[in-house]
FIGUVO-435227 format. One record per residue: x, y, z of N, C-alpha, C in turn. Coordinates in pm, whole numbers, padded with zeros to 5 digits, always signed. Example, Ala and Ser with C-alpha at 12.3 -4.5 7.8 and 13.67 -1.06 7.14 Angstrom:
! FIGUVO-435227
+01319-00569+00780+01230-00450+00780+01320-00330+00780;+01285-00225+00708+01367-00106+00714+01290+00003+00787;
***
This chain:
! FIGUVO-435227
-04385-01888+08955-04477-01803+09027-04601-01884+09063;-04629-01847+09202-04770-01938+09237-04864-01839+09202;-05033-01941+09157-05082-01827+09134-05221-01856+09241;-05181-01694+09324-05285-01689+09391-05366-01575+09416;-05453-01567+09444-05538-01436+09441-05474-01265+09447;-05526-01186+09360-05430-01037+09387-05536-00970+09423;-05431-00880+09518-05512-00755+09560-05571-00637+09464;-05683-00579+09427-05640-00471+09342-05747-00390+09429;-05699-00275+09479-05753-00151+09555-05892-00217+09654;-05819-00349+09734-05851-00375+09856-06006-00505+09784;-05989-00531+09650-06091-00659+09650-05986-00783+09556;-06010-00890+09570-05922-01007+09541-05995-01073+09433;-05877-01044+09328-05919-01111+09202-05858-01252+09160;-05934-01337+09146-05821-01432+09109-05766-01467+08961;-05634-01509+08966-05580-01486+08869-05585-01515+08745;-05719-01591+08749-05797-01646+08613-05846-01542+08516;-05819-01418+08575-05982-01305+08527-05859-01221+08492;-05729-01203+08520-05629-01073+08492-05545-01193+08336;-05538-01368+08363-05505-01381+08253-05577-01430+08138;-05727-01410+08149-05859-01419+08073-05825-01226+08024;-05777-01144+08092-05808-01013+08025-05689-01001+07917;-05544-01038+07977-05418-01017+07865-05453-01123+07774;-05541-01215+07733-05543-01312+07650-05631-01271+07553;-05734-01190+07620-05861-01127+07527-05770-00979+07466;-05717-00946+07461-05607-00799+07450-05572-00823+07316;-05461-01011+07371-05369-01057+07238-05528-01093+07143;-05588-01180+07151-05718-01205+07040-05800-01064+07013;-05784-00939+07049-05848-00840+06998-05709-00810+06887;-05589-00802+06889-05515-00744+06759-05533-00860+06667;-05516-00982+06720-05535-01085+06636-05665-01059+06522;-05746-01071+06629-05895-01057+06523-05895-00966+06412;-05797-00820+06492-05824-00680+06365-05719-00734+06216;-05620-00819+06278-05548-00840+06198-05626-00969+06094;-05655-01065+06146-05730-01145+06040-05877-01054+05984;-05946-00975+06009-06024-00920+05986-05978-00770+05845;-05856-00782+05879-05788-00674+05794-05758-00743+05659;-05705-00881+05677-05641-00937+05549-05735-01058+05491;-05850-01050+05582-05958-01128+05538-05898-01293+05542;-05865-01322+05649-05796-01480+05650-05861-01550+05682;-06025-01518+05754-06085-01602+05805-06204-01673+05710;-06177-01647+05596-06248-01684+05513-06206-01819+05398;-06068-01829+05478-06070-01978+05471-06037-02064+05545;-06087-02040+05675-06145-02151+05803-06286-02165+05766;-06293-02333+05820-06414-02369+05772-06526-02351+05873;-06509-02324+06041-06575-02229+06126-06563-02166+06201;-06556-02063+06102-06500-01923+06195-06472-01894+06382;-06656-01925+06414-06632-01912+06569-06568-02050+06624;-06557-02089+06557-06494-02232+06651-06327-02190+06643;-06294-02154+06513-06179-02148+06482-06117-02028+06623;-06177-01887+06610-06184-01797+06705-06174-01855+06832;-06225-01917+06878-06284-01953+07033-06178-02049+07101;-06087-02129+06981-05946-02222+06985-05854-02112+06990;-05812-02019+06931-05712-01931+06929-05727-01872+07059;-05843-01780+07112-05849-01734+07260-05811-01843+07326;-05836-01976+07303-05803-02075+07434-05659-02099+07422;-05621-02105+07271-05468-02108+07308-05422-01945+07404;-05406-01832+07334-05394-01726+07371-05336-01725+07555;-05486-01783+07582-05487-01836+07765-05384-01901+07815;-05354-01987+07739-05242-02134+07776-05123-02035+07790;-05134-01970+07664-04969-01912+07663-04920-01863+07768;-05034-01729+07805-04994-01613+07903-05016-01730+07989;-05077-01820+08070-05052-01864+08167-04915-01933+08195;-04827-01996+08091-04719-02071+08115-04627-01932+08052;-04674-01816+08049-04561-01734+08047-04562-01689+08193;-04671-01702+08300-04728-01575+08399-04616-01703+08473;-04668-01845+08468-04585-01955+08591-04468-01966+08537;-04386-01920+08467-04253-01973+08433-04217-02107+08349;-04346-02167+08226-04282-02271+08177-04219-02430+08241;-04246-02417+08313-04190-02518+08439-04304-02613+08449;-04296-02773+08444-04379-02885+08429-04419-02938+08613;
***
């Protein structure tokens, strides 16, 4: 899939901002879930640790959104 700008009710988003939103979605259960079992308390910094997981998060849905393909 190419990724190029979408329509949504006549203004053009580009596709950075729809897979910045499903990435922030997956890191909101993530968070409740380390926040539930208290795991983050043994990373040695927290927001850094956080801020790597959203960036993976991103990578994923993006090479899930293009098909994996080099």
């Amino acid at each position: 899939m190419k990724l190029t700008e979408i329509n949504l009710l006549g203004i053009y988003v580009a596709p950075i901002a729809l897979i910045m939103a499903a990435a922030w979605s997956l890191f909101v259960i993530f968070r409740r879930a380390t926040d539930r079992f208290n795991l983050l308390r043994h990373v040695w910094h927290p927001a850094l640790f956080e801020l790597s997981v959203y960036i993976i998060f991103i990578y994923c849905v993006t090479l899930l959104i293009t098909g994996w393909r080099s």
